[in-house]
C-alpha positions as CSV (number, residue, x, y, z in Angstrom):
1,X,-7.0,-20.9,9.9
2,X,-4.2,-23.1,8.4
3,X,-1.0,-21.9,7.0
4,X,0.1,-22.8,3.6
5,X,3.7,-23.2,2.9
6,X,5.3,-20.4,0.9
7,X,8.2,-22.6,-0.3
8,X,8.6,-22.5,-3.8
9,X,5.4,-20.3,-4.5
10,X,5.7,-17.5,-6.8
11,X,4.8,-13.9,-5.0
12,X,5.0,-10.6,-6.9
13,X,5.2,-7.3,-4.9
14,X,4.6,-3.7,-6.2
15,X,6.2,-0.6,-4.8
16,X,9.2,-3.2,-3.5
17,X,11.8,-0.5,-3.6
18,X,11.8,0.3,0.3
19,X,9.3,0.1,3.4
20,X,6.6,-2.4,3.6
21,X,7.0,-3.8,0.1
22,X,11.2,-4.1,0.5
23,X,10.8,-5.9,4.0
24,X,7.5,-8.1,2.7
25,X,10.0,-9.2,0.2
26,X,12.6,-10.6,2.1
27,X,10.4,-12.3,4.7
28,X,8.3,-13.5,2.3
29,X,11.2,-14.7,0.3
30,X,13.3,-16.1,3.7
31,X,9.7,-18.5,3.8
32,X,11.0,-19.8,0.3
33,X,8.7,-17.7,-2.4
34,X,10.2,-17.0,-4.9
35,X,10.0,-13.5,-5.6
36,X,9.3,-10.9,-8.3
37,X,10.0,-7.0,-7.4
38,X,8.0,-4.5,-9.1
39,X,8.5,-0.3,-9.1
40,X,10.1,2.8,-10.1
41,X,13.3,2.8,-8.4
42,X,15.4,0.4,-11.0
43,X,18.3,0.9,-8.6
44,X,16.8,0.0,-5.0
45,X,15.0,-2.7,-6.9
46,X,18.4,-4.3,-7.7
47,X,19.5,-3.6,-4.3
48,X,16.6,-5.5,-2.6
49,X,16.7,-8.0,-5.1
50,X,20.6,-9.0,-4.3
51,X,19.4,-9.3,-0.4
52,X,16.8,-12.1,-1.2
53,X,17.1,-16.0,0.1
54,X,15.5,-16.8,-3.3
55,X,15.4,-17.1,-7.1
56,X,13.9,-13.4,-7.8
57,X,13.8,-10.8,-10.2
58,X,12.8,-7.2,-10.7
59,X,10.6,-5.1,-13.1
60,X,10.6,-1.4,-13.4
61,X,7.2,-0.3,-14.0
62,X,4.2,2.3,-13.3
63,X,1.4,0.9,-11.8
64,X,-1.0,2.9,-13.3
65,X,-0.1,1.8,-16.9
66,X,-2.0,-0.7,-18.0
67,X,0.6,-1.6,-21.2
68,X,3.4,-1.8,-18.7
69,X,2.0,-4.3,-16.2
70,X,0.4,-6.4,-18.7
71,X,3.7,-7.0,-20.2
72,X,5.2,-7.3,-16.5
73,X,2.3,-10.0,-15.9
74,X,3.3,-11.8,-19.1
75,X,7.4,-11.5,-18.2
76,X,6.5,-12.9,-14.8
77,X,4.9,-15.2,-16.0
78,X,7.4,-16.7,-18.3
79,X,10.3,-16.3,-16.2
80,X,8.7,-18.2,-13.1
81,X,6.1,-20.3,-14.9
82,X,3.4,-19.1,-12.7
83,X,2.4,-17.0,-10.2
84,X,0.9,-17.6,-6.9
85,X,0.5,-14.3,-4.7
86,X,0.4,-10.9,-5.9
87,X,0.5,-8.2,-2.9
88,X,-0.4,-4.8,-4.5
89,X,1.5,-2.4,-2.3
90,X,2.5,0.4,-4.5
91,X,1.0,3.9,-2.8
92,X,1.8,7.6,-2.2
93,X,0.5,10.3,-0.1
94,X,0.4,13.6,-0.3
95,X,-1.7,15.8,2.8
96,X,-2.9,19.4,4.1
97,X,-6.2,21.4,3.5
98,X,-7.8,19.8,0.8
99,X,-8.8,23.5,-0.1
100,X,-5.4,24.6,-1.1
101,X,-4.0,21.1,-1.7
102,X,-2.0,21.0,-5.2
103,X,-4.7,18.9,-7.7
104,X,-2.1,17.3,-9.4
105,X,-0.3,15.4,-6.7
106,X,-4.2,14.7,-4.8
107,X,-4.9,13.1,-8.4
108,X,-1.8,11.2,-8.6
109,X,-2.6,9.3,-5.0
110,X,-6.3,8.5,-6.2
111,X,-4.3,7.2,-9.4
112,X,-1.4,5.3,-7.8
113,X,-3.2,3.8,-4.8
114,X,-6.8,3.1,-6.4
115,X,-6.1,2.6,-9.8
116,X,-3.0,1.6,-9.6
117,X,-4.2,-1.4,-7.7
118,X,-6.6,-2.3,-9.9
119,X,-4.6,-2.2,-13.0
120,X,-2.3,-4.5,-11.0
121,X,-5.1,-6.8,-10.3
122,X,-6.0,-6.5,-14.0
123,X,-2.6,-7.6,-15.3
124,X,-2.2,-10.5,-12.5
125,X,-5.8,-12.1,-12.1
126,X,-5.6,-14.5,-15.2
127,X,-2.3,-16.0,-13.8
128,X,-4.2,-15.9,-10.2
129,X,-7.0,-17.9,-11.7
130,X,-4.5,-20.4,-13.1
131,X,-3.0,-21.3,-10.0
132,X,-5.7,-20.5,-7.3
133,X,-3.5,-18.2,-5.6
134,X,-3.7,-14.7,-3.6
135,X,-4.3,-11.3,-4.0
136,X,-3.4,-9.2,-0.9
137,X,-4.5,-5.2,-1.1
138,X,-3.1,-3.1,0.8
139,X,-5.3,-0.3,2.7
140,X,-4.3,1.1,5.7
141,X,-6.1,2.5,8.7
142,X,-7.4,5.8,7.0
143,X,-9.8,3.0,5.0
144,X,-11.0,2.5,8.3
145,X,-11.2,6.2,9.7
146,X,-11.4,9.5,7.8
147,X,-8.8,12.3,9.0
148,X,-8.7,15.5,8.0
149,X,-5.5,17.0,6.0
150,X,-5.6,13.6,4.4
151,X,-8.5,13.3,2.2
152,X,-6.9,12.3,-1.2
153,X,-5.1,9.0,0.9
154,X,-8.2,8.6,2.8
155,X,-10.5,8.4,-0.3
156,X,-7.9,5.9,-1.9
157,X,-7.3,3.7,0.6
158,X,-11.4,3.4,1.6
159,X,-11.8,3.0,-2.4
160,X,-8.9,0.0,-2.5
161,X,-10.9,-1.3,0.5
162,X,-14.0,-1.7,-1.5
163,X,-12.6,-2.5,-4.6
164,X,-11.1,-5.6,-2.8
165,X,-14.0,-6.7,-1.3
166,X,-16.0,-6.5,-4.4
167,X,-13.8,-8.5,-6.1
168,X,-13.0,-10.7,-3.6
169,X,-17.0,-12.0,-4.4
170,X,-16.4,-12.1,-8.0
171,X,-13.2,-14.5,-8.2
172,X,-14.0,-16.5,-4.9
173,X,-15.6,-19.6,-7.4
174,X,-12.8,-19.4,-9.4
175,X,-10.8,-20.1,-6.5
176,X,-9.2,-16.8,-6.0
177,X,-8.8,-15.3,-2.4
178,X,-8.6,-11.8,-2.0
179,X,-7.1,-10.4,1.1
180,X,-7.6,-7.0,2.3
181,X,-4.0,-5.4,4.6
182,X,-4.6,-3.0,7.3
183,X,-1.7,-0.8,8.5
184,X,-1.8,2.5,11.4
185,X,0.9,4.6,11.3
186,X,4.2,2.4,10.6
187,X,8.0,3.4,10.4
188,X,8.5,4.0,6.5
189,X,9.9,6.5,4.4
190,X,6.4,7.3,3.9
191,X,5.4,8.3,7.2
192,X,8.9,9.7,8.2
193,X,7.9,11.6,5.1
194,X,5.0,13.1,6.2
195,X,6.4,14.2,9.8
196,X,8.6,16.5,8.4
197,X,5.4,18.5,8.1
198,X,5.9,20.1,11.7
199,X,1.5,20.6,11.0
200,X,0.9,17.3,10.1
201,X,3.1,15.9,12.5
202,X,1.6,17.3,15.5
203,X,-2.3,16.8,14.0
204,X,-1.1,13.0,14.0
205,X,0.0,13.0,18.1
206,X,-3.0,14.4,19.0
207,X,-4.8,11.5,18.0
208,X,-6.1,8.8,20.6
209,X,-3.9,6.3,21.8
210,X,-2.9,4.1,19.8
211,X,-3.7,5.7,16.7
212,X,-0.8,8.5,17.8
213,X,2.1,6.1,17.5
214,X,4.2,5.1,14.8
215,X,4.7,1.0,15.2
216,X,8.0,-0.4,13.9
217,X,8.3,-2.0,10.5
218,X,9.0,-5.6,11.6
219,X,6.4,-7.1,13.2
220,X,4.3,-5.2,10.7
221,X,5.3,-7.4,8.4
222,X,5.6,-10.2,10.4
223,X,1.9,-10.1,11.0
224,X,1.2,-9.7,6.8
225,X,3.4,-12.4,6.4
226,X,1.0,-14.6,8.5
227,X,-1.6,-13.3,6.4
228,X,-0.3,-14.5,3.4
229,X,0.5,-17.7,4.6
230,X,-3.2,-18.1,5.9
231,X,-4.5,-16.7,2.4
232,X,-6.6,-14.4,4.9
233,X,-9.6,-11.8,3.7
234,X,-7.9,-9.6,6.7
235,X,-5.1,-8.7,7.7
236,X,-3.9,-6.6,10.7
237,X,-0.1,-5.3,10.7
238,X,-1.2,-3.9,14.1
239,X,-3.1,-5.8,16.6
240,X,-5.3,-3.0,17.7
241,X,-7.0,-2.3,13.9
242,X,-9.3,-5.8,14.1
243,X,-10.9,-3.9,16.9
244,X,-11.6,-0.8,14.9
245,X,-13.8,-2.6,12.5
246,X,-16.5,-2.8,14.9
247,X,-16.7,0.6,15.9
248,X,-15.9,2.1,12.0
249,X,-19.7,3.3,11.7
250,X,-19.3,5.7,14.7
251,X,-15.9,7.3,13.5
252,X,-16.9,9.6,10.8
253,X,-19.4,11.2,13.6
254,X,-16.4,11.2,16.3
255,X,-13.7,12.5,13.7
256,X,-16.7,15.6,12.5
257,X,-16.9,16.5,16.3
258,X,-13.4,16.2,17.4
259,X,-11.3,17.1,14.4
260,X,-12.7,21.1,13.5
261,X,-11.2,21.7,17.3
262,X,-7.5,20.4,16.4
263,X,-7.6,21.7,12.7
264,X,-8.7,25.5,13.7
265,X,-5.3,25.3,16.2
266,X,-3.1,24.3,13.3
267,X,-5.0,26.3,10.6
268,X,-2.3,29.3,10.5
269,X,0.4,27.2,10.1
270,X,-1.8,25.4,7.2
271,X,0.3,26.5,4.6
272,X,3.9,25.6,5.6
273,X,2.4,21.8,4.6
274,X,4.1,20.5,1.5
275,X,2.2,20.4,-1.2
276,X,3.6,17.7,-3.1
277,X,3.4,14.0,-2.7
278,X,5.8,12.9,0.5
279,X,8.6,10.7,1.5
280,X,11.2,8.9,-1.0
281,X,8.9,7.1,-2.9
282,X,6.9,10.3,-3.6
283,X,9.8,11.6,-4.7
284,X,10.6,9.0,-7.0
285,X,7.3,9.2,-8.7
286,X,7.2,13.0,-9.3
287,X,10.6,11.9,-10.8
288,X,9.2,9.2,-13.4
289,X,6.6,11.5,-14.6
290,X,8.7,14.7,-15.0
291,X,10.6,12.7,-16.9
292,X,7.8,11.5,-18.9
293,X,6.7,14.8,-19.6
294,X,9.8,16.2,-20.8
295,X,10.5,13.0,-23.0
């Protein structure tokens, strides 16, 4: 598949205040895109913002409103005069027993990650339409493969999976491509999150090589940068996860054999998992709607 040039193209990330959608930034941005940052952290937004190659700018906003990113859609728009790629990143995670798992923060990953994605896609499709450009989702591994202690991220991620494809068929005649990301465990705030969780930690290692290890950030990226360039359906941040598609239909089997074993040895310890969502970007969104809610 042939690469198109990212030089002077207009690419829009959301949840570009650290990890994947930071680094996607400035890679995508050292191509030549210019570049427009989107999420709660006003401050780290300016941070990543001053560390681009590129004409860029930065937009604090909750993807789950649909007022706010239409107006970020529109102020994108008339600051860049188009837009060309729109990667819709934004996500949190929250995990433990689903049984005793806090409703509020399992609702709040269904709405950041699935909704929150689609409202995105919502504010940015008209502009896509107008320039035939790119919208890369990203979904992760547990799209692929359930696990257990993670069913409010597994549910999302399978759900921006589907969501993608589906309209991927709608908008393909209109010139549209839709691109669907696939990431395993990779070194984020996120994940280093989520391993402070001694349970959740050691549930993750006992996994099968090499779903056990957490892969380093930059060739991650280096491998969704590709994909964008290629305007690709899918894309891999690891090289082993185009593999797993083909053997997706047997997982849900393997996982309800295997995985009772490895939760009943962890299942006294269940309740030492944090209950809220993980990692600094978690953080940062319990933040925004505390705030909210005491405004």
């Amino acid at each position: 598949m042939s690469r198109k040039s990212l030089d002077g193209q207009v690419a829009v990330v959301t949840g570009a205040a650290r990890g994947v959608g930071e680094l996607l930034a400035r890679k995508l941005s050292a191509r030549g895109a210019k570049i427009a940052l989107v999420g709660l952290e006003e401050d780290e937004l300016k941070r990543v913002a001053a560390r681009l190659h590129t004409d860029s700018d930065h937009w604090y906003a909750d993807v789950t409103d649909h007022a706010s990113m239409a107006r970020v859609a529109e102020q994108v728009k008339a600051r860049f005069g188009r837009v060309d790629i729109v990667v819709a990143n934004a996500g949190v995670a929250t995990g433990g027993p689903f049984v005793d798992s806090d409703p509020e923060s399992w609702r709040r990953v269904i709405e950041v990650n699935l909704i929150g994605s689609a409202v995105t896609g919502r504010a940015f499709l008209p502009a896509l339409v107008e320039s035939r450009g790119y919208l890369l989702q990203i979904a992760s591994l547990a799209a692929i493969t359930p696990a257990p202690m993670m069913s409010a991220y597994c549910a999302s991620k399978s759900g921006v999976e589907a969501y993608a494809h589906s309209l991927r068929a709608e908008v393909a005649h209109k010139g549209v491509k839709v691109g669907v990301g696939y990431l395993s465990w990779t070194d984020t705030d996120m994940v280093r999150g989520a391993d402070r969780d001694d349970v959740m930690r050691e549930l993750r290692q006992r996994l099968p090589w090499p779903m056990n290890k957490t892969y380093p950030l930059g060739p991650a990226i280096d491998r969704i940068v590709t994909g964008v360039e290629r305007r690709a359906t899918h894309v891999y941040a690891q090289w082993w996860l185009r593999g797993m598609q083909s053997v997706r239909g047997y997982l849900p089997g393997v996982i309800g054999t295997f995985g009772p074993r490895e939760v009943r040895k962890v299942e006294g310890r269940a309740g030492q998992i944090s209950r809220g969502l993980v990692g600094a970007g978690g953080e940062a969104d319990e933040q925004t709607r505390s705030a909210r809610g005491s405004a």
